[in-house]
N, C-alpha and C positions, 0 to 999 in steps of 0.2 A: 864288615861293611853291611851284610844284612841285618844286622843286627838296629844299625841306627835310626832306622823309618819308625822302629815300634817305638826308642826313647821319648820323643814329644808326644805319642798318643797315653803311653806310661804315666807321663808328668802330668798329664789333662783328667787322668784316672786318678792319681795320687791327689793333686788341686780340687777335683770333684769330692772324693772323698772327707778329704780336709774341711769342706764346707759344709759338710754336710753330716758330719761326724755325730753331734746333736740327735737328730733325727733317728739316725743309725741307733747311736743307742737309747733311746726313746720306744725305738720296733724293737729291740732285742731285750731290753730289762723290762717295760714297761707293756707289750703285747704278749710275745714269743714266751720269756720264761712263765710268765702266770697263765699262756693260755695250756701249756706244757704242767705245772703241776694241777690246773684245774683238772686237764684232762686224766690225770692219773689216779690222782683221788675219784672222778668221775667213774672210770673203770673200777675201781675196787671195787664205789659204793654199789654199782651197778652189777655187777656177779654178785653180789651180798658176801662180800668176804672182810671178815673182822679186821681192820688196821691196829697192828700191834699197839702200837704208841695209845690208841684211844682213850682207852679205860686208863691204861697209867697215869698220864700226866690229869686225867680228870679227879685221879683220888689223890695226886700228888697235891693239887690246888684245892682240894675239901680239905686238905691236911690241914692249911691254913686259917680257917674258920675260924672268925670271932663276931661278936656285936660293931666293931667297929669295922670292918670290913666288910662285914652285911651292908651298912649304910654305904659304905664308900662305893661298893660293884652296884648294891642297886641304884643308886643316882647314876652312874656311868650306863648302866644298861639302859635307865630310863631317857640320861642325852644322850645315846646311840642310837634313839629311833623318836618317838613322838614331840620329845622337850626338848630335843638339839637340832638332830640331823633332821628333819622334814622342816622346821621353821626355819631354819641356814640356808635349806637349799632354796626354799620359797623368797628369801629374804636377799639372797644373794642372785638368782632370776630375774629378779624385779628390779634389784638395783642396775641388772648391768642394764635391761630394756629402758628405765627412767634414766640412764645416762647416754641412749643412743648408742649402744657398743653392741652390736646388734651381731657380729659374729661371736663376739662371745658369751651374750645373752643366749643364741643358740646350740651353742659348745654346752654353756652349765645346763640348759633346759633340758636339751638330747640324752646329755648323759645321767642328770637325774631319773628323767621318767622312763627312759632305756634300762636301769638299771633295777628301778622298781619292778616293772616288768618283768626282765629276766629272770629275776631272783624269784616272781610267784610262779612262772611258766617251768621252772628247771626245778622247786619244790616240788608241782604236781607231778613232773615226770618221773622223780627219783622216789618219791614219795617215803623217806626215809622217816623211822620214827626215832624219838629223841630219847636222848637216856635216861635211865630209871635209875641209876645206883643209889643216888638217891632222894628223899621228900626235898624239893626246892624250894625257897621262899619264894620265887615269883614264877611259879611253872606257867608253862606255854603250851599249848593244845595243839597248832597247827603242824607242818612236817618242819622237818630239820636241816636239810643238806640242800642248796649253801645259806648256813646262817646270814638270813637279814640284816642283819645288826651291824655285821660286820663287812658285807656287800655294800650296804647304805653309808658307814663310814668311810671308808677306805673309797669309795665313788667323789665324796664330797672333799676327802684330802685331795683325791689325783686333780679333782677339778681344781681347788683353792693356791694346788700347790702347780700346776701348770700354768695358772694363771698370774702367777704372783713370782714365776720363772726370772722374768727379764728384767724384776725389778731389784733393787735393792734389798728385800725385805725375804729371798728366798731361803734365806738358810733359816731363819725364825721361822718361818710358817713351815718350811720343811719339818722343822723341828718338835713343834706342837703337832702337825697337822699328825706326824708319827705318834707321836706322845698319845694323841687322845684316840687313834686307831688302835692301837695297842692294848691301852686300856679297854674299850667296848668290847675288843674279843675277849680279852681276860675274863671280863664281866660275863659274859654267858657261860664261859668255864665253870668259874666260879660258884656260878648259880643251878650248875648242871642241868642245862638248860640246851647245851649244846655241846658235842664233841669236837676237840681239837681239829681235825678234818674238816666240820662243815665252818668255822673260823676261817683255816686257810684256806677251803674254797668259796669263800664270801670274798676274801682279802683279795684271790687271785683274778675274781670273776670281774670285781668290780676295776680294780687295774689294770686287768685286758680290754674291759672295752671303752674306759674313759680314754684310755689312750689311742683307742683306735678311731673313737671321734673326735679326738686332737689333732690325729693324723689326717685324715679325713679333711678336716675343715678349716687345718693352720697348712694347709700344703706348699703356701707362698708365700705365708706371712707368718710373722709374730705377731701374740696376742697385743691391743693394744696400738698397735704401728698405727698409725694414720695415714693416711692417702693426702698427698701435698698434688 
C-alpha cells in the first residue's frame, strides 16, 4: 500500500522521459560524448604527452600516396575550408534570413561564427605545432590542435543535419553530410598537415557546441514548426 502514491508520479517520469527521449540523446551523443573525448585529447595535448596512435595511422595514410589521391585530398581539403565550407555556411545563413526562418537563421549563424572562433581561440591556447614526418604538398604554418578543417566541417554537418532532422530527407543528408566530414579529416591526414588527434578534436569540438546551440535555441520547438 505504500508503495502505490509513487506508481502515477513513476508513469509521469516514464511519459516525460518518452517525450523527450530525442533530446536526451541529442545531450548525450551529440554534447556529453564529444565534449568528453575533446577533453581528453585536450589533457594529453596539454601536459605535452605523445598520443600513441598519432604518428601511426599518419604513416599508415602516407602509405597510401599517389598522383591520384593527391588530387582527390587536395580538392577535399580545399572544400573543407575556403571553396566548400565558409561559402555553405555563408550561403546557407542568408538563405534561412531571406526565407524569414529567423530562429534557424540564428542557430546556423551562432554556430558558424561560434565555431570559427573557437577553433582560432583554443589554437592560441594549445599552441600545438603540426607534424613534420613529412614534406606536405599543401603545408600550413599556423598551430594545429583542433584542426579547422575538421571543426569547420563537422559544425556545418551538425547544423545541415539538425536541421534537415524532421524532414524527410534525414537519413541522405545524414549520410553525405558524414561522408564529406570524413573525408576533410582524412584529407589533413593525408597531407600531414594534421595529427589524428587534432581531426578528432575538430570533429568533437565542433559537435559539442553546434549541439549545444540546438539545445539552447530549439528548447520548445522543432526546427521549422510554425506558430498557427
Amino acid at each position: 500500500m505504500h508503495g502505490r502514491p509513487a506508481e502515477p508520479q513513476a508513469r509521469s517520469v516514464l511519459a516525460a522521459l518518452r517525450g523527450r527521449w530525442r533530446r536526451l540523446a541529442l545531450l548525450f551523443v551529440g554534447l556529453l560524448l564529444p565534449l568528453w573525448l575533446f577533453a581528453e585529447l585536450a589533457d594529453e595535448i596539454h601536459e605535452m604527452e605523445a598520443l600513441v596512435f598519432d604518428d601511426a595511422l599518419l604513416l599508415r595514410v602516407h602509405a597510401w600516396t599517389s598522383p591520384l589521391l593527391d588530387r582527390v585530398f587536395v580538392w577535399f581539403s580545399l572544400a573543407g575550408y575556403r571553396y566548400g565550407v565558409v561559402p555553405l555556411d555563408i550561403a546557407i545563413a542568408l538563405g534561412l534570413l531571406l526565407a524569414r526562418r529567423w530562429r534557424e537563421a540564428a542557430f546556423a549563424s551562432v554556430s558558424f561564427i561560434g565555431s570559427a572562433l573557437l577553433n582560432l581561440g583554443t589554437k592560441q591556447f594549445f599552441q600545438r605545432e603540426r607534424p613534420s614526418l613529412w614534406d606536405s604538398i599543401a603545408p600550413e604554418t599556423t598551430f594545429s590542435f583542433p584542426s579547422g578543417h575538421a571543426m569547420g566541417s563537422a559544425t556545418l554537418a551538425a547544423v545541415v543535419v539538425l536541421l534537415a532532422w524532421h524532414t524527410r530527407w534525414r537519413w541522405p543528408v545524414l549520410l553525405l553530410a558524414a561522408l564529406f566530414t570524413g573525408m576533410v579529416g582524412v584529407s589533413r591526414m593525408y597531407l600531414g598537415v594534421h595529427y589524428p588527434s587534432d581531426v578528432l578534436g575538430g570533429w568533437a569540438a565542433g559537435l559539442a557546441w553546434t549541439s549545444g546551440v540546438y539545445l539552447v535555441l530549439f528548447r520548445a520547438r522543432r526546427p521549422w514548426r510554425r506558430r498557427h
